[in-house]
LOFIVO-60243 format. One line per 10 residues: number of its first residue (from 0); their letters; for each residue x, y, z of N, C-alpha, C. Coordinates in nm, 2 decimals. Example, Ala and Ser with C-alpha at 12.3 -4.5 7.8 and 13.67 -1.06 7.14 Angstrom:
2
0 = as = 1.32:-0.57:0.78:1.23:-0.45:0.78:1.32:-0.33:0.78  1.28:-0.22:0.71:1.37:-0.11:0.71:1.29:0.00:0.79
This chain:
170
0 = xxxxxxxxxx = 17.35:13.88:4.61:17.38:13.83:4.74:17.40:13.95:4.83  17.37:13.97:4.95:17.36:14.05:5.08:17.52:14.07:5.05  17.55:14.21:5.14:17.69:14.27:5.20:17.70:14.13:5.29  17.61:14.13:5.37:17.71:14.03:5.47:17.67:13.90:5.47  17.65:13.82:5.35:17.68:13.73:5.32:17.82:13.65:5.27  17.85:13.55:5.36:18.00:13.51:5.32:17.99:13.45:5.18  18.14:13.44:5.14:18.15:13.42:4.98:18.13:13.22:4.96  18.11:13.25:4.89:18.08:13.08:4.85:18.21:12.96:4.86  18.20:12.91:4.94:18.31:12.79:5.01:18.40:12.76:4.84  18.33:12.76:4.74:18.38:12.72:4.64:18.37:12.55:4.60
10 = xxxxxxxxxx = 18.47:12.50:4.54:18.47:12.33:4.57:18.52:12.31:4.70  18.44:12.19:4.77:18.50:12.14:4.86:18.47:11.97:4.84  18.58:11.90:4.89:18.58:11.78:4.91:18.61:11.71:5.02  18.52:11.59:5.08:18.54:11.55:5.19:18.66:11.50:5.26  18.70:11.52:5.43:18.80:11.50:5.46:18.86:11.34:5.45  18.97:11.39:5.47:19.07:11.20:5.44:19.00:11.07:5.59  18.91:11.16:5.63:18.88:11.05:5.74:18.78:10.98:5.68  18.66:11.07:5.58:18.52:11.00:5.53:18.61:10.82:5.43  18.76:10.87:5.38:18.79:10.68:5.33:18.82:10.63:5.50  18.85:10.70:5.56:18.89:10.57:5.68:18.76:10.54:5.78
20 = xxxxxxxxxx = 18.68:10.64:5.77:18.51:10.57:5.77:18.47:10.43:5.68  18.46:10.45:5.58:18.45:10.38:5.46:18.49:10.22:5.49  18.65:10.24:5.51:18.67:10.10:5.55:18.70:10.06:5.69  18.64:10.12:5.79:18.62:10.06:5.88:18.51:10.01:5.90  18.43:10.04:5.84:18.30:9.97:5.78:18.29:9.84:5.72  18.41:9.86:5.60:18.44:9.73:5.56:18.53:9.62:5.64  18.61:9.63:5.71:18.66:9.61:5.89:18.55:9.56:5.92  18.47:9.59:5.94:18.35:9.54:6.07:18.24:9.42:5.99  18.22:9.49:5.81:18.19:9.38:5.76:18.28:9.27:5.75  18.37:9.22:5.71:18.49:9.13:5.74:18.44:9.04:5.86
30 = xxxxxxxxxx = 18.50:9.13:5.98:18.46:9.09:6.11:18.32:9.04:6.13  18.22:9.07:6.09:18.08:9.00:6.13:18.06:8.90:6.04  18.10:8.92:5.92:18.01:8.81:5.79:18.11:8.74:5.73  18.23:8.78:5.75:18.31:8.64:5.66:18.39:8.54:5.78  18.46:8.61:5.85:18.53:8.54:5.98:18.43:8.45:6.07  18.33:8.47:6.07:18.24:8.39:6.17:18.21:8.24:6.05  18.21:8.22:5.96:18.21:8.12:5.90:18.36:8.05:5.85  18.40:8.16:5.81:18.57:8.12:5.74:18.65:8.02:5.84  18.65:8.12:5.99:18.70:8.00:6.05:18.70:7.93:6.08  18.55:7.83:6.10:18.54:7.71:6.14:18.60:7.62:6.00
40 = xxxxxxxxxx = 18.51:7.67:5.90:18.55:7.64:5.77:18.66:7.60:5.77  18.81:7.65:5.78:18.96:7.62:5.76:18.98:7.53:5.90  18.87:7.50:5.96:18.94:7.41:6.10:18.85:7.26:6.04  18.73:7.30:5.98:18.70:7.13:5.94:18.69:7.10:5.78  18.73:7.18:5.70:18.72:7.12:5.53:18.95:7.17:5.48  18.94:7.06:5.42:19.02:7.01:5.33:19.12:7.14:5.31  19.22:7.20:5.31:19.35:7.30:5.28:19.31:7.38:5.12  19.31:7.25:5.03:19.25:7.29:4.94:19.12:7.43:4.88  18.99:7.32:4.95:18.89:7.33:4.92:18.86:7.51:5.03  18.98:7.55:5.12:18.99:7.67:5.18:19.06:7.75:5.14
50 = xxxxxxxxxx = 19.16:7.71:5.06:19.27:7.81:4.98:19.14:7.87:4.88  19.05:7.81:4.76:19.00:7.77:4.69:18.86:7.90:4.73  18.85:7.90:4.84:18.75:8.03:4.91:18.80:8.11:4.93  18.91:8.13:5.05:18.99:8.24:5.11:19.06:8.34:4.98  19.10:8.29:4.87:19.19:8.33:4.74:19.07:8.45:4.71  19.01:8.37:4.66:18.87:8.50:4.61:18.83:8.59:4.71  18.79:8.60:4.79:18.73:8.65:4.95:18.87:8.75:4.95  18.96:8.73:4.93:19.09:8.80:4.95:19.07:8.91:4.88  19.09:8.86:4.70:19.05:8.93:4.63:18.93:9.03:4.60  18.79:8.97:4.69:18.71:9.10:4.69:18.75:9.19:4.75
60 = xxxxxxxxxx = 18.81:9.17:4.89:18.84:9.26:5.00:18.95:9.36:4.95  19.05:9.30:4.83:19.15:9.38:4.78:19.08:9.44:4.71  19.00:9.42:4.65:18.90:9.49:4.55:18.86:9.65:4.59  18.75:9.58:4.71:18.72:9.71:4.81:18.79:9.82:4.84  18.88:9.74:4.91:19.00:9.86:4.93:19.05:9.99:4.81  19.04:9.91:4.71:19.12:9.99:4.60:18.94:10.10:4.57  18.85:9.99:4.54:18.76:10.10:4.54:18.70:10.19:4.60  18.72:10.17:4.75:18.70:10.24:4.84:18.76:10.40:4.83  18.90:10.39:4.79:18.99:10.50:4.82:18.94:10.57:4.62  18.93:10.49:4.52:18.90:10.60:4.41:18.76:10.64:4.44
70 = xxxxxxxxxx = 18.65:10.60:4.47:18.57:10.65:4.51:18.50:10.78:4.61  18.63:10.75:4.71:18.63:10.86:4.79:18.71:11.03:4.70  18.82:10.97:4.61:18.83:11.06:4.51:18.78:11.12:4.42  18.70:11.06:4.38:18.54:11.11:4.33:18.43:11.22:4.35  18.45:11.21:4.48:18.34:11.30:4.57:18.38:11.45:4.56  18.30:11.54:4.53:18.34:11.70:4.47:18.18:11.77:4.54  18.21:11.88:4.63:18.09:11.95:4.61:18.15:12.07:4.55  18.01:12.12:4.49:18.01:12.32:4.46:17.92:12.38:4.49  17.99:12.54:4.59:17.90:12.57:4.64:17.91:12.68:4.53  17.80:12.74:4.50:17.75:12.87:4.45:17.67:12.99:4.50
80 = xxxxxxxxxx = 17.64:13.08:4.44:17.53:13.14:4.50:17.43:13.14:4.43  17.39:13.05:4.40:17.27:12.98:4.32:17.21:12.84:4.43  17.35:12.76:4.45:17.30:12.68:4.44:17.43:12.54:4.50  17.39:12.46:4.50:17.52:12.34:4.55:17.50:12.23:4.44  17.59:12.22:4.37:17.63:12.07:4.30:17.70:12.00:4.32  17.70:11.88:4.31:17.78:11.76:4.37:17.81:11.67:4.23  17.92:11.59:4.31:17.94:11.45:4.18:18.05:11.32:4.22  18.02:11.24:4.20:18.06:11.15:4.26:18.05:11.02:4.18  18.10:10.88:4.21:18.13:10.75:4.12:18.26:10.76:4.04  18.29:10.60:4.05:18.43:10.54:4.00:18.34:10.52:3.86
90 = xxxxxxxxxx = 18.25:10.41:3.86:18.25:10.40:3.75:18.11:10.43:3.63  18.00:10.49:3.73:17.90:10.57:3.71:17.85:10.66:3.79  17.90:10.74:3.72:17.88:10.89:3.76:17.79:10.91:3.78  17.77:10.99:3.91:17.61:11.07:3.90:17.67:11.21:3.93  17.60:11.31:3.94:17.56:11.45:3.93:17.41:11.51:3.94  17.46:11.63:4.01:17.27:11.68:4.07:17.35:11.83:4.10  17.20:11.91:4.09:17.26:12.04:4.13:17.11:12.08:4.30  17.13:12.11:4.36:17.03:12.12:4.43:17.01:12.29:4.44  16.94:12.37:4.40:16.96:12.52:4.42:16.85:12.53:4.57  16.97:12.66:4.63:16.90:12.74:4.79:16.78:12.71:4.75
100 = xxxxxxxxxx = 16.68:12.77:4.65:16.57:12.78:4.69:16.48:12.68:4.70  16.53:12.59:4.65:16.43:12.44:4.71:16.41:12.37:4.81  16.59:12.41:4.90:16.57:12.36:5.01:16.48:12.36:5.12  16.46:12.31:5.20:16.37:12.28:5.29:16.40:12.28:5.42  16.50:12.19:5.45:16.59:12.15:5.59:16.77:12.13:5.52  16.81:12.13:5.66:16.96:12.09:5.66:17.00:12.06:5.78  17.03:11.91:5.84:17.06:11.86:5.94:17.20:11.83:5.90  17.26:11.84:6.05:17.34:11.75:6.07:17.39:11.60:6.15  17.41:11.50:6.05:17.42:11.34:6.17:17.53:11.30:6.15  17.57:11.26:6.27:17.67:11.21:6.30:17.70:11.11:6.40
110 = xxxxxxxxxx = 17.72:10.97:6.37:17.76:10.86:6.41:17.84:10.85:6.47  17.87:10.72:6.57:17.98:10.73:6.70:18.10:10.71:6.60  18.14:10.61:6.52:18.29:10.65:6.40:18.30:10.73:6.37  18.18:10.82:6.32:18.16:10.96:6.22:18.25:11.05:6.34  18.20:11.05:6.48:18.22:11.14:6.57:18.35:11.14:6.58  18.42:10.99:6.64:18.56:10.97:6.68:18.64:11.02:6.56  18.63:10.97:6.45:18.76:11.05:6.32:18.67:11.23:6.28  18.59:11.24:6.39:18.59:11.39:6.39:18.54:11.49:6.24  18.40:11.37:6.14:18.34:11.44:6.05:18.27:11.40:6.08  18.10:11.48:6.00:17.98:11.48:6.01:17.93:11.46:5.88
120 = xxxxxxxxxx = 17.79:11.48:5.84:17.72:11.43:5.76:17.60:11.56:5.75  17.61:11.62:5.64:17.51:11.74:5.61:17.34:11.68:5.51  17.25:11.66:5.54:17.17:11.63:5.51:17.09:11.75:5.48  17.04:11.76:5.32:16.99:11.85:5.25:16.82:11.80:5.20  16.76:11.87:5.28:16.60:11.84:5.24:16.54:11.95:5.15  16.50:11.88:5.00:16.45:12.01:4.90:16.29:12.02:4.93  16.23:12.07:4.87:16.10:12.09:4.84:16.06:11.98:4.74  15.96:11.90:4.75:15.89:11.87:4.60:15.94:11.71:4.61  16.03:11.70:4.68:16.13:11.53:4.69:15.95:11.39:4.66  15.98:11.32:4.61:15.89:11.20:4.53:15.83:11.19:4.75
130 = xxxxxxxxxx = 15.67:11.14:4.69:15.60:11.09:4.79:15.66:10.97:4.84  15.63:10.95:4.97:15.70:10.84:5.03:15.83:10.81:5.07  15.89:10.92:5.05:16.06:10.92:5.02:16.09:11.05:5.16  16.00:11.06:5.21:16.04:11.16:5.30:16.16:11.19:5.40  16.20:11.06:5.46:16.31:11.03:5.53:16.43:11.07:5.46  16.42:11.03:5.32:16.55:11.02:5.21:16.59:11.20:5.17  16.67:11.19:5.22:16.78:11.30:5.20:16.76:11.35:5.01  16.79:11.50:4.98:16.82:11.52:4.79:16.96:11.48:4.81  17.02:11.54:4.90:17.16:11.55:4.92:17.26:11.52:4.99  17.33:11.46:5.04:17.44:11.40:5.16:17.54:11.43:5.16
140 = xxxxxxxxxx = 17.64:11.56:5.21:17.72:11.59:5.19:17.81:11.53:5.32  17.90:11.44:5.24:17.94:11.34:5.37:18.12:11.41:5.39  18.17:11.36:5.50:18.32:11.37:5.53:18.35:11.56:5.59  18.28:11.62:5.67:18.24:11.73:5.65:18.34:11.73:5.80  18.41:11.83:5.82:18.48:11.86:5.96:18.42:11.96:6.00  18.35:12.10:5.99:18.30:12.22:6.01:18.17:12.19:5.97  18.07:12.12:6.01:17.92:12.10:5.92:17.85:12.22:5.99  17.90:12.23:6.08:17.79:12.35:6.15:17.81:12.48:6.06  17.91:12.58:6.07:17.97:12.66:5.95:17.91:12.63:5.79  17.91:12.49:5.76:17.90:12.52:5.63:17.72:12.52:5.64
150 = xxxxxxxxxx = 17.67:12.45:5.73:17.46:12.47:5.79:17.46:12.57:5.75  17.54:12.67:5.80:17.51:12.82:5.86:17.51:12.89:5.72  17.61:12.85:5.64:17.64:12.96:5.51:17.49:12.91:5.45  17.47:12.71:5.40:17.40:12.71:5.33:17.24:12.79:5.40  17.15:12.80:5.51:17.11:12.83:5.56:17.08:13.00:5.52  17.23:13.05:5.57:17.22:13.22:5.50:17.19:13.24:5.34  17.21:13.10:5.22:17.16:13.15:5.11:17.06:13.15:5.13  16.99:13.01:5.16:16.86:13.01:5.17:16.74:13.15:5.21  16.81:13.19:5.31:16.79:13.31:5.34:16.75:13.42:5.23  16.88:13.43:5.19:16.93:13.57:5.11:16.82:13.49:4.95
160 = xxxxxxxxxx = 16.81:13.37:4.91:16.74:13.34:4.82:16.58:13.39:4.86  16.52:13.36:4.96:16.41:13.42:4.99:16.38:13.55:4.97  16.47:13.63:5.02:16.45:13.80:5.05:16.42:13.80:4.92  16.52:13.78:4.84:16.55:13.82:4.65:16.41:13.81:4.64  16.32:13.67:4.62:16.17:13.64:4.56:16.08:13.72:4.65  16.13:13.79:4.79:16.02:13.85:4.81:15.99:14.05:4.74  16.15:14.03:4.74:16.16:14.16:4.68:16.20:14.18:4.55  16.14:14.05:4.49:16.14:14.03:4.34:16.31:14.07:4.29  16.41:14.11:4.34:16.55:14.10:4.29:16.63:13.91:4.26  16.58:13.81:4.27:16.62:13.68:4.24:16.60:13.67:4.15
């Protein structure tokens, strides 16, 4: 690695706003898809026959909630000077390592919620990604407060990965 290459962020994990993204999302699904039917529902069918829907409907939403927030506990990046690994899932794990030198691009997007709780979204484009899949990200590093800074570092490996292969030291 170059003198003036900064040191590797180390682990990082997304900010506490990417769970309050999360469920405001789920907020909005509530709001569009269950409430527009629910309440006519409790105004023309039987006490019963709505306890009997609303009970479960509750329970998914309690559901969400809880897995919302282990989920978001889950989420781990590593940065290296090789390379960035990730890992993530409650109850199936996945794991990937993406190394500098495959990358390709690194955007950052960010949504009007994403904007207001003040994180971004690092999109990592490799080399070689399956035909037809072009749009599709290798990598998403979500909940990000500094994405510009962390562009910039992954960006300088990429860099500093190049020089190495052209000067045969990688």
């Amino acid at each position: 690695m170059p003198e003036n290459s900064p040191a590797p962020p180390g682990e990082v994990k997304p900010h506490r706003n990417l769970r309050s993204l999360y469920l405001t999302y789920l907020l909005i699904a509530i709001w569009a898809g269950v409430l527009p039917w629910l309440i006519p529902f409790t105004i023309f069918i039987q006490p019963v026959f709505v306890l009997a829907i609303t009970v479960p409907v509750l329970l998914l939403v309690l559901f969400l909630i809880w897995w919302t927030g282990a989920y978001y506990h889950t989420i781990l990046y590593r940065f290296s000077t090789t390379g960035i690994s990730w890992e993530r899932g409650v109850w199936r794990r996945k794991t990937g390592i993406v190394p500098y030198n495959r990358i390709t691009s690194v955007d950052i997007s960010q949504g009007p919620l994403s904007r207001l709780l003040g994180i971004s979204m690092l999109k990592v484009q490799t080399a070689g990604y399956p035909a037809g899949t072009a749009s599709a990200a290798e990598l998403q590093i979500e909940g990000i407060t500094d994405a510009g800074a962390l562009r910039e570092y992954i960006l300088d490996q990429m860099r500093s990965q190049t020089r190495g292969r052209e000067t045969g030291t990688a």
